[in-house]
C-alpha positions, 0 to 999 in steps of 0.5 A: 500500500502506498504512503498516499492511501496511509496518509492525507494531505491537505494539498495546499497550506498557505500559511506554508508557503513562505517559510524557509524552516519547518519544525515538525515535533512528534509525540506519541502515545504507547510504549514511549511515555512513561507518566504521560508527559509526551501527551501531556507535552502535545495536548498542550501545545494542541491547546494554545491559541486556537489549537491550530488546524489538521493539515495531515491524517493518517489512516489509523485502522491500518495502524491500531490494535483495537482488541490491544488497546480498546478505545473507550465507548460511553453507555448511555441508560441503554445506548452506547455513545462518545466513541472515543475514536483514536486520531493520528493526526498532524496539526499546524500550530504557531508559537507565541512569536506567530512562527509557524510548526507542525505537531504530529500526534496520536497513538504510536502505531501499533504495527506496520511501523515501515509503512507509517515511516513511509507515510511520515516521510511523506508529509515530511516532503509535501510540507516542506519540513526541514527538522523533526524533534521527538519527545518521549519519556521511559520510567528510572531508578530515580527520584523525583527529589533530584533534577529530571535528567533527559537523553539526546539522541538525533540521526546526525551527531551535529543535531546533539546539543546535550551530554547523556547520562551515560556513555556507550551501548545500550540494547532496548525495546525499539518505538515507532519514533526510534525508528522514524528518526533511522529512517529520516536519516537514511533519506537525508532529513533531520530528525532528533529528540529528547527522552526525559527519566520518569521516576518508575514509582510515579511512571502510571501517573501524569507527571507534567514535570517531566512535559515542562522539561522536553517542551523546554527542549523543543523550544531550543531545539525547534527554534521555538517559544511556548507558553509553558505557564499552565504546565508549570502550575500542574507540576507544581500541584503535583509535587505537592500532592507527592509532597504531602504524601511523603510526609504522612507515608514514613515506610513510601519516605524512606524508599525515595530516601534510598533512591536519593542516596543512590542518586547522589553517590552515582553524581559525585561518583561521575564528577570524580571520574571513579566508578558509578557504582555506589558502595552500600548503597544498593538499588531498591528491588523492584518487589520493594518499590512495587510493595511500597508504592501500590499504597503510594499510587493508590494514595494519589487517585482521583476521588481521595479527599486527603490525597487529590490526583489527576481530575478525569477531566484531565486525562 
């Protein structure tokens, strides 16, 4: 099948016409977004201003596994209605200085990842897209009392403006966008990205913190300017629901306490030059962390008066 039966096209965007640079930033939902802060990251931007406009659809059923992830279905007394149906769309937004980008969001594809390349590749040529920038966020050993440290990764070493945690060669779980960015590069067309180390006890919740800092990464990396004040507020509410929790759960406390120390050791470590692996103090197990944070997680629902979450609203 062809990119363009994948992928729709507005045929002409005038507002396009006079642009030397294009950005294009990619977030996308499913395997890459630990504690949501890609999709937080584009459904702000998708809320600014007038929310821009679609100027590329994708032919999502080619892409969606619906028995996998089910798309949610209202029922109303005794009809079913509000079919939430999955959209992988591209809008055109502008920044607060009116410079044009483009958006590219929506559930990651679940198959057919080669096509989709295609079809990205696609609207990458026909808009005139000079630079892609990926968001994306995994959960860490880490905790969320220490700054967020984010990795760079783009398909030209010159795209790189950052240093990375760590040196060398790690074997992962491949995404849609990881091998988006492979693809870009074998055609000639830059892409990069940000991936932003979610603490894993807090990765099943919203964690806006973490949108706030690959938005900021955009922003550099895109040659853009966002308003970035209403994800500040969220993640400033969030830290203090954590906060909170924190001083009322002692046992939750003293693993995050642990984690910290972890952290600090592996820091000073890496200043020194020594070894990163920190003397007596081991990592928590992960049936530790799981025993600890059930109740921590369980603490932070929507509904608990004593210990507010994310609104439904909101998700």
């Amino acid at each position: 099948m062809s990119s363009e039966r994948l992928v729709h096209i507005l045929d002409e965007v005038p507002a396009l016409d006079d642009v030397d640079t294009l950005t294009m930033v990619v977030a996308l939902d499913g395997f890459l977004d630990a504690g949501s802060s890609a999709v937080l990251a584009a459904r702000h931007l998708a809320s600014l201003g007038d929310g821009g406009s679609v100027v590329a659809t994708f032919d999502v059923d080619q892409f969606h596994d619906y028995r996998a992830r089910r798309p949610a279905v209202s029922f109303v007394r005794d009809h079913y209605a509000d079919y939430d149906a999955p959209r992988l769309v591209v809008r055109l937004l502008r920044d607060t200085g009116g410079t044009p980008y483009l958006l590219l969001h929506g559930p990651e594809p679940d198959n057919r990842w080669e096509a989709f390349c295609r079809a990205v590749r696609e609207v990458v040529e026909r808009l005139g897209v000079t630079r892609v920038v990926s968001m994306g966020s995994v959960p860490m050993a880490v905790p969320h009392t220490r700054p967020i440290a984010v990795t760079h990764h783009a398909n030209d070493v010159g795209l790189i403006t950052g240093t990375n945690p760590w040196q060398g060669e790690l074997r992962v779980p491949s995404s849609a966008q990881a091998l988006l960015e492979i693809r870009l590069g074998e055609w000639g067309r830059d892409a990069l990205g940000f991936v932003a180390h979610i603490p894993h006890y807090l990765a099943q919740l919203e964690y806006p913190q973490a949108s706030v800092i690959l938005l900021e990464h955009v922003e550099r990396s895109g040659h853009l300017t966002v308003d970035l004040t209403a994800l500040r507020t969220a993640a400033e509410e969030r830290e203090e629901e954590i906060a909170r929790y924190l001083s009322a759960n002692e046992e939750v406390g003293d693993v995050v306490a642990s984690l910290e120390r972890q952290y600090d050791s592996f820091a000073r470590a890496e200043e020194e030059g020594s070894n990163l692996l920190a003397d007596d103090q081991p990592i928590p197990t992960g049936e530790e962390i799981g025993q600890q944070f059930e109740q921590f997680l369980a603490g932070l629902e929507p509904g608990d008066p004593q210990h507010p979450g994310t609104d439904e609203d909101d998700r």
